[in-house]
N, C-alpha and C positions, 0 to 999 in steps of 0.2 A: 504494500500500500504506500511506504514511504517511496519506493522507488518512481513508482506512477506518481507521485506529487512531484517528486523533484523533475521528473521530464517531461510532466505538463506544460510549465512555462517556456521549455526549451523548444516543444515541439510548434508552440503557438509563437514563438519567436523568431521561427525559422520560415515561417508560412506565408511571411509579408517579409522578407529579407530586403527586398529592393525600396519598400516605400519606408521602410523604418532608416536604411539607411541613410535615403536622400534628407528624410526628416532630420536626422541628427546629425552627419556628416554635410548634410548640403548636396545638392547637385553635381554631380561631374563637367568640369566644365564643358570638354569633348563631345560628352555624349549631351550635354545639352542644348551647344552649339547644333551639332545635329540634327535636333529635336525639329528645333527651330527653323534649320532651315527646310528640311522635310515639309515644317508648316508652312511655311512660305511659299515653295511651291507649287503645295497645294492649293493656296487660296491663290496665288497667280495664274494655276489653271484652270480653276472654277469662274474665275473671275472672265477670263478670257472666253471659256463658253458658253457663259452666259449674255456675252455683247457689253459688260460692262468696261470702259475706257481704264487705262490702265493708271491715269491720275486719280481717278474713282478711288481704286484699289487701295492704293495708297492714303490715300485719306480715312477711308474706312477702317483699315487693318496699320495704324499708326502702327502699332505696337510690333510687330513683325518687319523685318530686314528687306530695304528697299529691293538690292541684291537679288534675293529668294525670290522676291516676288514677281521681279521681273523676268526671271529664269523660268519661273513654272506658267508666266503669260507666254514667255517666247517658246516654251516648247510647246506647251498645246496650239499657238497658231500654228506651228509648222504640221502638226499633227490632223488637224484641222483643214488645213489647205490639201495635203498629199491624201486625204482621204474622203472629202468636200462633205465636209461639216458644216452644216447650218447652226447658226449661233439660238442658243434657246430663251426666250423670253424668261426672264426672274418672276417668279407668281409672289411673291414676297417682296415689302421695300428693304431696304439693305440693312444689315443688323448696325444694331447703335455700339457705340465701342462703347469699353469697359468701365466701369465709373459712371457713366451717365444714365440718370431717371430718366425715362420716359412716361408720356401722361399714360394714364388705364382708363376706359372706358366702359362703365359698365353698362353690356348691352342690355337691355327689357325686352323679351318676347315678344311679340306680336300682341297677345290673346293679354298679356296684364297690361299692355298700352292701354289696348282697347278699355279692360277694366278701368283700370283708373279714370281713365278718361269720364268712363261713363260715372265712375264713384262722384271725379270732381264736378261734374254736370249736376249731380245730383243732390249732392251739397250744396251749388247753387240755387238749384232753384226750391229746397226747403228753408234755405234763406230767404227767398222772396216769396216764399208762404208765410213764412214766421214773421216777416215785417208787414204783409200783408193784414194779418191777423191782430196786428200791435195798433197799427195806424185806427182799422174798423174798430177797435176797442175803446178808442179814445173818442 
C-alpha cells in the first residue's frame, strides 16, 4: 500500500511531462521559435485563401512574425495559382486580437419580440383605461 502511494505522484507527474515543464522551466526557446513560426504560416495561408490582403493579415495577427506570415501567404498563392484555386469568401468578420472586448448582443427570439411587444401594448393601453376611469370619477 505504501508503495502504491509513493508512485502515485510519480506516475501523475510523469503524465503531463511536457506542460509541467514548460510551466516551470519556461518554454524552449527553439522549439518555440518554431511554434510560432509554424503559426504564422498558417494564418499566412489561410489568410491568402480566403482573398484576405496581406496588410489585413498583419494587422489582425499583430502578434505573430511578419516573416511567417508572409511565407505561408507566398506559398499558398503559388499553391493556389499551379492548381487554380479560387479564393473563398470568409463567412465570419475577422477575429478581434487579443486583449480586446468586443460588444455582445443579446439576440431575442422572434416569438418573445412579438410577446413583449404585445405585453408592452398592453400595459398601455390599461393605462389609458385606468386614466380613463380616474378622469369619469371625478
Amino acid at each position: 500500500m505504501k508503495r502504491l502511494l509513493l508512485a502515485l505522484p510519480l506516475v501523475f507527474s510523469l503524465t503531463a511531462c511536457d506542460q509541467i515543464q514548460r510551466q516551470v522551466l519556461g518554454e524552449d526557446p527553439a522549439a518555440k521559435a518554431a511554434r510560432q513560426e509554424a503559426e504564422g504560416k498558417a494564418v499566412g495561408g489561410a489568410c491568402r485563401h480566403s482573398g484576405r490582403a496581406i496588410e489585413d493579415c498583419y494587422a489582425i495577427y499583430h502578434w505573430l512574425q511578419k516573416a511567417a506570415i508572409f511565407a505561408g501567404w507566398q506559398e499558398m498563392d503559388a499553391y493556389m495559382r499551379t492548381n487554380k484555386i479560387e479564393e473563398v469568401e470568409p463567412q465570419l468578420p475577422p477575429p478581434e486580437p487579443p486583449g480586446t472586448r468586443r460588444a455582445t448582443k443579446v439576440e431575442v427570439p422572434a416569438e418573445k419580440a412579438e410577446k413583449t411587444d404585445k405585453a408592452a401594448k398592453g400595459e398601455k393601453a390599461e393605462g389609458k383605461t385606468a386614466e380613463k376611469s380616474e378622469k369619469s370619477a371625478k
